[in-house]
C-alpha atoms as one frame of an Amber mdcrd trajectory, in Angstrom:
protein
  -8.969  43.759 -50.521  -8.934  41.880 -54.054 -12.599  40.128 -53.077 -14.109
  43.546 -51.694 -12.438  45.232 -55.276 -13.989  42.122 -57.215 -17.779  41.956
 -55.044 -17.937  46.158 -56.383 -17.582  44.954 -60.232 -19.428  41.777 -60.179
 -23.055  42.333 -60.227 -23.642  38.352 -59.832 -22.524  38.698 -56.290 -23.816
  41.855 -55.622 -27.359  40.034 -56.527 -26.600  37.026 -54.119 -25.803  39.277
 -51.293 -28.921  41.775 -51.597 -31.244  38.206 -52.330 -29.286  36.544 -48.911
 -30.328  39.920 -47.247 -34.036  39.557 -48.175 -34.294  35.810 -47.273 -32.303
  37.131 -44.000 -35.035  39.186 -43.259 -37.271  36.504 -43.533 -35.209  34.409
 -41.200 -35.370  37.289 -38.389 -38.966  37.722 -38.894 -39.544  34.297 -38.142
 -37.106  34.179 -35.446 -38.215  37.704 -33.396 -41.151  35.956 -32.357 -38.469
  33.443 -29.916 -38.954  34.611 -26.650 -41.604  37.362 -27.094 -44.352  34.710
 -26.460 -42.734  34.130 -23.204 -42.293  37.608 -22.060 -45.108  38.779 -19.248
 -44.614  41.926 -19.876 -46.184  41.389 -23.480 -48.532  38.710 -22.443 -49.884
  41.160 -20.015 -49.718  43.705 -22.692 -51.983  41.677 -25.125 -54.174  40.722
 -22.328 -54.010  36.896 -22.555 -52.107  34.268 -20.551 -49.122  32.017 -22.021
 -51.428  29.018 -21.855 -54.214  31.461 -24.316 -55.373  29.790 -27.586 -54.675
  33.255 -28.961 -51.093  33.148 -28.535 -50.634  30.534 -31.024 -53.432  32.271
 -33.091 -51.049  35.679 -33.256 -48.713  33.240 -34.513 -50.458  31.466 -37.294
 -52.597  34.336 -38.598 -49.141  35.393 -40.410 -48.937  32.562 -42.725 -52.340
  33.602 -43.699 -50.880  36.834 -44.580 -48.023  35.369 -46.037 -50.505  33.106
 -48.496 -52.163  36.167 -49.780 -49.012  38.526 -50.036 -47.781  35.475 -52.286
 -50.541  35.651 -54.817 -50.364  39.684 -54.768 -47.180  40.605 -54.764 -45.970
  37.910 -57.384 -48.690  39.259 -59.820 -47.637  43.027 -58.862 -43.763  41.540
 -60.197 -45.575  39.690 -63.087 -46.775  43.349 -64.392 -44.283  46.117 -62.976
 -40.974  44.052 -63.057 -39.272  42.072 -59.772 -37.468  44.929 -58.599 -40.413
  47.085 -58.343 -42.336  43.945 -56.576 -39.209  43.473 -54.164 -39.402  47.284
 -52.930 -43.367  47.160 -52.395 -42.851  43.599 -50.162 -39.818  45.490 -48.383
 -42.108  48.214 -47.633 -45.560  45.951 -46.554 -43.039  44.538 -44.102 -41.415
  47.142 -42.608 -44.643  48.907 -41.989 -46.093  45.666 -40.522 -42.664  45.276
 -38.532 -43.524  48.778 -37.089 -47.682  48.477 -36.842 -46.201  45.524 -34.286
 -43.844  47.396 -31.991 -46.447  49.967 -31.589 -48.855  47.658 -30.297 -49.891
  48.525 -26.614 -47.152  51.082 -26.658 -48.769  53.475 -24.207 -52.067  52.026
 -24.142 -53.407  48.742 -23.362 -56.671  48.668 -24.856 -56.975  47.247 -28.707
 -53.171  46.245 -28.156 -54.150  42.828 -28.928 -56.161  44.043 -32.490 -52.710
  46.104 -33.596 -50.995  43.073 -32.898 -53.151  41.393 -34.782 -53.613  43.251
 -38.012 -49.420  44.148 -37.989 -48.581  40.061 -37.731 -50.754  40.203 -40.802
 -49.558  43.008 -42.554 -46.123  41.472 -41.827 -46.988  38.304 -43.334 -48.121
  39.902 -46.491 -44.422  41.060 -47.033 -42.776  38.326 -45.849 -45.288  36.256
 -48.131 -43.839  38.607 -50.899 -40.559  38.121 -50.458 -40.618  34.656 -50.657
 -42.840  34.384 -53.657 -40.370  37.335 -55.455 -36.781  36.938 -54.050 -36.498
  33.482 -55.214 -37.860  34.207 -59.089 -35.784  37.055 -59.053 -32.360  35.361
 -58.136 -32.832  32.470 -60.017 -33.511  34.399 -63.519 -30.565  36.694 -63.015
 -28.227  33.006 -62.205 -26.653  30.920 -65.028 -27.770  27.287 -65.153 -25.093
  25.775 -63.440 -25.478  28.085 -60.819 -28.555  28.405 -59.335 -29.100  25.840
 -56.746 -25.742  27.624 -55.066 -26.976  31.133 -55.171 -30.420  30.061 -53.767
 -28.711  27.580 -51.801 -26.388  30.629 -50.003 -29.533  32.674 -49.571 -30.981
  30.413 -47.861 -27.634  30.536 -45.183 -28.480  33.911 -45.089 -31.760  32.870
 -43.827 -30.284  30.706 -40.650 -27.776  34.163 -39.658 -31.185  36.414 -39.527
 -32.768  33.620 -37.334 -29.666  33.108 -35.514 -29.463  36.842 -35.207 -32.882
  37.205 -33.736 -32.433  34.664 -31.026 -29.594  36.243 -29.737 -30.975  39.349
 -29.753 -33.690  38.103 -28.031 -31.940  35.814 -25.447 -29.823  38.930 -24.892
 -32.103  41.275 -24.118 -34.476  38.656 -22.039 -31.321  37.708 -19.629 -29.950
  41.722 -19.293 -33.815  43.324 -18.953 -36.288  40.053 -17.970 -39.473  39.232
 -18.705 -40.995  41.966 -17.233 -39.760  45.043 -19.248 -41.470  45.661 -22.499
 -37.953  46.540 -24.318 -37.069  42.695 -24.152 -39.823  42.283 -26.406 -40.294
  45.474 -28.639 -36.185  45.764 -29.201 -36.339  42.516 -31.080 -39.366  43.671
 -33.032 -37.901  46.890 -34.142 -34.380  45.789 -34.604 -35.832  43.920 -38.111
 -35.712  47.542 -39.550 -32.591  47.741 -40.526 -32.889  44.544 -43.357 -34.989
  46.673 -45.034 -33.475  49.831 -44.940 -30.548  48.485 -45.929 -31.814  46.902
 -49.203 -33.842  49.941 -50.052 -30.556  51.713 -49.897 -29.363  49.326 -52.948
 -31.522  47.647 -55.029 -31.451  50.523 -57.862 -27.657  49.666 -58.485 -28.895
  45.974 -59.598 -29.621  44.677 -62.294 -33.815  43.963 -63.453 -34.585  40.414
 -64.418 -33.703  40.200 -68.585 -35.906  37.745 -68.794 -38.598  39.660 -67.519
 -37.581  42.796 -69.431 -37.251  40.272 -72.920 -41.153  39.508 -71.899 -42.003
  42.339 -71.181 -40.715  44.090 -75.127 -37.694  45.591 -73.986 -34.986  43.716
 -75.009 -32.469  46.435 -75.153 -32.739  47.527 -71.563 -32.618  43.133 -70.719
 -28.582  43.294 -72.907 -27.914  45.981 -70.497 -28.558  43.679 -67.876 -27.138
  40.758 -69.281 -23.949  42.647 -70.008 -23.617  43.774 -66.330 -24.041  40.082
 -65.387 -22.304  37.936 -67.505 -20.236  40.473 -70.088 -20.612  41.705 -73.497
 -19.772  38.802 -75.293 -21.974  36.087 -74.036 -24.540  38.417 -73.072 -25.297
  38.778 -77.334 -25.580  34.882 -77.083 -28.061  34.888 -73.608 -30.044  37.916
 -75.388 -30.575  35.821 -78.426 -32.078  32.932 -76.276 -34.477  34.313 -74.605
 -35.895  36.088 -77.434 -36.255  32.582 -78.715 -37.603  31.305 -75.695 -40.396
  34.297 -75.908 -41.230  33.669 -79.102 -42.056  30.008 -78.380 -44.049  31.054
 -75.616 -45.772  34.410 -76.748 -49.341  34.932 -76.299 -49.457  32.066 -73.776
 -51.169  33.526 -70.493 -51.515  30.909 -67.704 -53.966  32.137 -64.573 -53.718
  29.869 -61.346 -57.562  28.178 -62.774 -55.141  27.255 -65.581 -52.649  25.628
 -62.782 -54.849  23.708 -60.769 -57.118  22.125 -63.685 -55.787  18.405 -64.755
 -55.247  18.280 -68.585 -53.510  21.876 -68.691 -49.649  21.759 -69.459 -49.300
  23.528 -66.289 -50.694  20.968 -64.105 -47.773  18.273 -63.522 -45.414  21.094
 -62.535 -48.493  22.960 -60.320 -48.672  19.303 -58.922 -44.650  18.904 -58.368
 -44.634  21.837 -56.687 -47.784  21.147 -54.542 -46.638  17.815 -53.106 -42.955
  19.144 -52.786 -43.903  21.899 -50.347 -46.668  19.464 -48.356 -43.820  16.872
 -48.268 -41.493  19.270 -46.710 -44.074  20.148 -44.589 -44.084  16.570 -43.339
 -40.197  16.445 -43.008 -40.860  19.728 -41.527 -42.938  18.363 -38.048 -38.872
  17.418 -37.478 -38.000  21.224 -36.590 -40.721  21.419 -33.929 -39.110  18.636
 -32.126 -35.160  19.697 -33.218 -35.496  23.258 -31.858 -38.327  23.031 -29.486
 -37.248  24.930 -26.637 -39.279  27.903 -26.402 -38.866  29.307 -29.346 -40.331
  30.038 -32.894 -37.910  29.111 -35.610 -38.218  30.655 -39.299 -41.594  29.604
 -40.907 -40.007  28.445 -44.136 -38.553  25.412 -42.686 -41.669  24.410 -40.362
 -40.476  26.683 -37.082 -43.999  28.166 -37.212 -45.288  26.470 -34.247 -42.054
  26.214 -32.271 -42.486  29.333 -29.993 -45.914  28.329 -28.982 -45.441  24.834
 -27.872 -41.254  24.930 -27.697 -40.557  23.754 -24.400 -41.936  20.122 -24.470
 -39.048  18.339 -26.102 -36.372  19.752 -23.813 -38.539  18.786 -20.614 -38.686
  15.509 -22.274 -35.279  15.349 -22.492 -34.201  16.300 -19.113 -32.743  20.300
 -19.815 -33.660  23.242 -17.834 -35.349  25.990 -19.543 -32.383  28.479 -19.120
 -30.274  25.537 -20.813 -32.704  25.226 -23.604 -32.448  28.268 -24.834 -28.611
  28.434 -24.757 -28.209  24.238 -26.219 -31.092  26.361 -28.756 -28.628  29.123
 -29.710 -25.861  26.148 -30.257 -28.227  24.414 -32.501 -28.696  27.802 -34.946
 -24.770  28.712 -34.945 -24.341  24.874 -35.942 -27.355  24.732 -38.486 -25.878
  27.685 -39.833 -22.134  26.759 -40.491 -23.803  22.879 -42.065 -26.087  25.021
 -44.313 -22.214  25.324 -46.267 -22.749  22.117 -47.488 -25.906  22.665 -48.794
 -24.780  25.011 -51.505 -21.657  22.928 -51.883 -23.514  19.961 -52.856 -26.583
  21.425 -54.528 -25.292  21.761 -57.868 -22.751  19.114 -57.410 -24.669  15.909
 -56.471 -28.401  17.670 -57.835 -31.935  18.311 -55.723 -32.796  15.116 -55.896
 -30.128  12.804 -54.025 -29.724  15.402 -51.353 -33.711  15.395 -50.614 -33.817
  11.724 -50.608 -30.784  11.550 -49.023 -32.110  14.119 -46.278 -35.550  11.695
 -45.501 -33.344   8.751 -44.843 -30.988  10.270 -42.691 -33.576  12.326 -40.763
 -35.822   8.916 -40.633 -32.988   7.663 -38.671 -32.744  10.755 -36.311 -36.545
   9.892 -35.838 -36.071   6.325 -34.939 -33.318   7.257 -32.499 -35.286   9.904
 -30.979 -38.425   7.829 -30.049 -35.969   5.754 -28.296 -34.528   8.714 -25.978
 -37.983   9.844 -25.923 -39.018   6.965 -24.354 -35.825   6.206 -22.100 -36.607
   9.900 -20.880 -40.022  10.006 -19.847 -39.146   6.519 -18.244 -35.820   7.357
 -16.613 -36.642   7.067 -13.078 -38.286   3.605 -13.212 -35.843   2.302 -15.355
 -33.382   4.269 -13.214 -31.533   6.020 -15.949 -29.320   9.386 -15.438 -31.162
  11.694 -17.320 -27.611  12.873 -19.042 -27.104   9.659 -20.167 -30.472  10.198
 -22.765 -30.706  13.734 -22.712 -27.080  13.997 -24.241 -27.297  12.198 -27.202
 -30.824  12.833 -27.726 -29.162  17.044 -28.546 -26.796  15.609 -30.644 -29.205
  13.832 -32.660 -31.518  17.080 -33.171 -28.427  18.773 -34.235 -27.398  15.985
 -36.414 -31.282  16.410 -37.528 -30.969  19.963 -37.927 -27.919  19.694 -40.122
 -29.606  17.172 -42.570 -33.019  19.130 -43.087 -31.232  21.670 -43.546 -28.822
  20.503 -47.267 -31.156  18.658 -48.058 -34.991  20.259 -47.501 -34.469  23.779
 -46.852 -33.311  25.528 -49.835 -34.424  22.850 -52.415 -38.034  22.970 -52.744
 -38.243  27.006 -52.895 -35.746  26.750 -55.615 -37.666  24.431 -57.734 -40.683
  25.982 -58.536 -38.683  28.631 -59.916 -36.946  26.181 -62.800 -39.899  24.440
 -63.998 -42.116  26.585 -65.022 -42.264  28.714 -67.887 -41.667  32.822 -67.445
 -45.224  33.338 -67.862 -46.570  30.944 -64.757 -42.525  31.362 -62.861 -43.901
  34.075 -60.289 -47.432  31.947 -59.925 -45.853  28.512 -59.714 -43.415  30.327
 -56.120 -46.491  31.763 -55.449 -48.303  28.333 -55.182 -45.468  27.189 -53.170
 -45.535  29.616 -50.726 -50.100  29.566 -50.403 -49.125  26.018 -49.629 -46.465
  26.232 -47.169 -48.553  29.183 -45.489 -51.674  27.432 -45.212 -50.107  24.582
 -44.140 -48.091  25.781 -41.148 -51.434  27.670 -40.136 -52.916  24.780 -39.497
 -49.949  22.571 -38.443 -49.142  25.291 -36.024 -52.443  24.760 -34.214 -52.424
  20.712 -34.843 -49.040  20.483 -33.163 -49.788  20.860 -29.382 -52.847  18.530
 -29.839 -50.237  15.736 -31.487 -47.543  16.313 -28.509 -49.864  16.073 -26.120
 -51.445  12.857 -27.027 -48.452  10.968 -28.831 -45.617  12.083 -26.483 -42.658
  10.489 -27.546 -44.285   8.419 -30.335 -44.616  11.659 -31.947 -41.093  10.824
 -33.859 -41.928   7.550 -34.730 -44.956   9.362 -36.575 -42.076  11.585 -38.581
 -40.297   8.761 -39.446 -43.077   7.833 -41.477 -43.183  11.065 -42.845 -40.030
  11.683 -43.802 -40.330   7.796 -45.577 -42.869   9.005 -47.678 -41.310  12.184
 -48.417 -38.414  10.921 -49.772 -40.211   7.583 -51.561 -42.431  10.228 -53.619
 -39.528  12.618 -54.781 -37.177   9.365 -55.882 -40.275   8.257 -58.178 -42.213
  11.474 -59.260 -39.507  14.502 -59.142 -37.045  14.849 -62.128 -33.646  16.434
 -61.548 -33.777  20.073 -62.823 -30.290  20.806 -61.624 -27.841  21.916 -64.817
 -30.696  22.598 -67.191 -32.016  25.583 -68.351 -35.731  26.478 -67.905 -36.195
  25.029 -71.614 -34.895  21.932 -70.867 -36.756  21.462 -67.664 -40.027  22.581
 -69.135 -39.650  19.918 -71.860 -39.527  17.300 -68.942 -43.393  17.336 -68.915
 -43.840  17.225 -72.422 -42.124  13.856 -72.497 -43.733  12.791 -69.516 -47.382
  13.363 -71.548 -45.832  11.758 -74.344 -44.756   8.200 -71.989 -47.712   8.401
 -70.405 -46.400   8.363 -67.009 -45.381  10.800 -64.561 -42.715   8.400 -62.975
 -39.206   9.781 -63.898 -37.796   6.628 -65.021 -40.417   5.612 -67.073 -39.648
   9.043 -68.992 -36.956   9.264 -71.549 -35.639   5.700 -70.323 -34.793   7.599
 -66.754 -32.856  10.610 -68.047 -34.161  13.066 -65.780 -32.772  10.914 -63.035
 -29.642  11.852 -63.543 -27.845  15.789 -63.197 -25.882  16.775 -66.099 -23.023
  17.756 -65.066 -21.379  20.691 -67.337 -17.817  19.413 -67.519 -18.488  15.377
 -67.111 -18.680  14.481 -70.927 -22.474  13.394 -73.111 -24.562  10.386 -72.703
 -24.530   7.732 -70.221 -20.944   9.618 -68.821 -23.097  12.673 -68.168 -22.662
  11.415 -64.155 -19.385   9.947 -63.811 -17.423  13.323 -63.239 -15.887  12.045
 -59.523 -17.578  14.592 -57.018 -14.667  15.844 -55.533 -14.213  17.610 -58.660
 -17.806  18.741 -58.549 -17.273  20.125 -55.114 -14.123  21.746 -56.141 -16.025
  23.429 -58.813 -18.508  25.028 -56.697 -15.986  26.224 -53.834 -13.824  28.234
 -56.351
């Protein structure tokens, strides 16, 4: 009773919750999609076969939508505030979610178009949300705090994709895949993330930085005070009038982003290669979850659905068992994702990214073996549970690791390097890169299974190498500094020369500065069991 008592008076976890519920959203949308390719009644429906090009082209015209919701709805927040841009990306994907279940509902004929344009539609909210949520919840989190709140949204993201596989698996066993409930009940059964939100979001609190930036700086103490109290809210308020000052009159356009010389460039740049890099570790979750099913976009599940049985084939399963060693995989991927914002703030982006590539470099090398054993099995006269065993208990093992260290990270960094003026374009970048790349990777991927086979993993062990050999050299720690301190990172990186962290500032930016761990070269040596402690409070 004390922590329902204490969630109605603390607006801080009021925010969390309605930003998990958002990113939740996103996980279901991703997630509805599971079985639906699969189902005959909506194959027959859309008038194409499972084996159809189009199926996986109804799949990967979303990110498109999702790259241009990004760049509109983030420039919509820019100018009317991030609560209004939240509600207009709730709405754009509620009335895609519903342009979708409509599709062929009665009719047959231009099914497949509806289908078409509300996958779009769809993708411009979703786009929205991810470009909006995560500027939103990191300028209304403290600076200690924001890899955890991001961190637990992104937990949030794993139940909504957990929750649309069983929904789907549910209704798929009870109804079959001839009834055209077990695929428009998943569809329509998104509705109520929206609705829910909607029913809230007035209650919270707009972004003060925004509202400082925007010349209304008594409405952003109002805000403060609801977040943090009344006497360090005259402190924060003071701040980022500071902060605006020092960056008033500067306007930064995404022509300003992408051109070499401009101050935005090295963090455009950061933020480029840290979304294409998880895209590489990201070739992992078509393999780790590749049992029929699409998986949320934001972690690489885009093409899952399409070309998801393969792996567990390879490995020996059933398809029936697939989907249920699938729905094991999410409930576990979901309880790990605990560490992530455990850790996050404790041990800083950086060691858990790197840390992630090794570990899932390993899963990679270990899978290639099984792959092989597999597909060989009955010459070299192997049980098939004898490789098809461990080989699930590696892609869990997989799952766990992409998941603290990949997931959450590089959609929370883009919001803490930029400046307020380029915040909402910098997520906005992120997100026209990750869309734009799973469009394509979601139409590369059958081509690379069905040439490579097993080798396939040895390929993402070189992937993942790279990935985390380029964020140990180029990416500075931005954990436990504020957006100030961040954003001075690449003025002393113009002023070494370099763009290698530890030829900047003799390797400061290395290292997370811990809040409680002393100054200087102690910054690091608070033990991490008292980190952890600090962040499970």
């Amino acid at each position: 009773m004390s922590f329902f008592t204490s969630f109605l008076t603390d607006k801080k976890k009021q925010v969390v919750l309605f930003s998990s519920t958002a990113i939740a959203l996103y996980g279901y949308d991703q997630g509805m999609m599971s079985l639906i390719n699969t189902n005959n009644d909506y194959l027959s429906t859309m008038g194409i076969a499972e084996s159809d090009p189009l199926v996986g082209v109804i799949v990967s015209v979303y990110y498109l939508g999702c790259a241009v919701g990004a760049v509109l709805f983030s420039w919509f927040a820019d100018k009317y505030g991030r609560k209004k841009g939240i509600l207009a990306c709730l709405a754009t994907a509620a009335l895609g979610n519903v342009i979708m279940f409509v599709a062929g509902l009665g009719y047959n004929q231009g099914a497949l178009a509806v289908m078409f344009i509300g996958r779009i539609v769809m993708g411009l909210g979703v786009g929205g949300v991810d470009s909006v949520v995560p500027v939103y919840s990191s300028e209304l989190s403290s600076d200690d705090s924001r890899g955890k709140a991001l961190a637990q949204e992104f937990q949030m993201n794993i139940f909504g994709l957990n929750m649309a596989f069983a929904i789907n698996l549910g209704v798929t066993v009870s109804l079959g895949k001839w009834n055209q409930w077990a695929w428009r009940i998943p569809i329509i059964c998104m509705q109520v993330f929206p609705f829910a939100m909607f029913a809230v979001i007035e209650k919270l609190p707009e972004s003060p930085r925004w509202l400082v930036y925007n010349d209304k700086p008594d409405v952003a103490l109002h805000s403060l005070e609801a977040l943090f109290g009344e006497d360090e809210s005259k402190e924060l308020i003071e701040e980022l009038k500071e902060a605006h000052k020092s960056e008033a009159g500067q306007s930064v356009s995404y022509w300003d982003m992408l051109t070499p010389g401009h101050t935005q460039w090295h963090p455009t740049v950061i933020t480029i290669m840290g979304k294409l890099l998880k895209i590489l570790t990201d070739f992992f979750t078509f393999t780790n979850n590749c049992v029929g099913q699409i998986n949320q976009a934001l972690t690489g599940y885009g093409a899952v659905s399409v070309y998801g049985p393969q792996i567990a084939e390879l490995l020996g399963f059933g398809v029936r068992e697939s989907e249920y060693l699938t729905m094991g995989n999410y409930v576990s991927y979901f309880f790990l994702m605990t560490f992530a914002w455990i850790l996050i703030d404790a041990m800083g982006r950086r060691k858990l990214l790197v840390g992630a590539s090794l570990w899932l470099g390993v899963c990679f090398g270990l899978m290639t073996l099984f792959g092989g054993l597999a597909m060989n099995a009955d010459s070299l006269e192997i049980p098939v549970p004898s490789v098809a065993i461990p080989g699930m208990v590696v892609l869990y093992i997989a799952t766990g690791a992409f998941g603290i260290g990949w997931l959450a990270t590089v959609w929370l960094i883009p919001t803490e390097i930029f400046p307020t003026t380029a915040r909402a374009q910098g997520t906005a970048v992120s997100v026209i890169i990750w869309g734009l790349a799973n469009f394509a990777v979601t139409l590369l991927t059958p081509i690379m299974f069905n040439n490579l086979k097993y080798w396939i993993f040895l390929v993402f062990c070189g992937t993942n190498a790279f990935a985390g050999i380029w964020t140990y050299v180029y990416l500075p720690e931005s954990g436990n500094r504020s957006f100030e301190e961040n954003q001075q990172f690449f003025k002393d990186a113009k002023e070494a020369g370099s763009w290698r962290v530890s030829k900047v500032k003799s390797g400061e930016y290395k290292r997370l500065p811990y809040p409680t761990s002393g100054e200087g070269d102690n910054a690091e040596r608070e033990p991490l069991l008292n980190r952890i402690r600090d962040q499970i409070r």
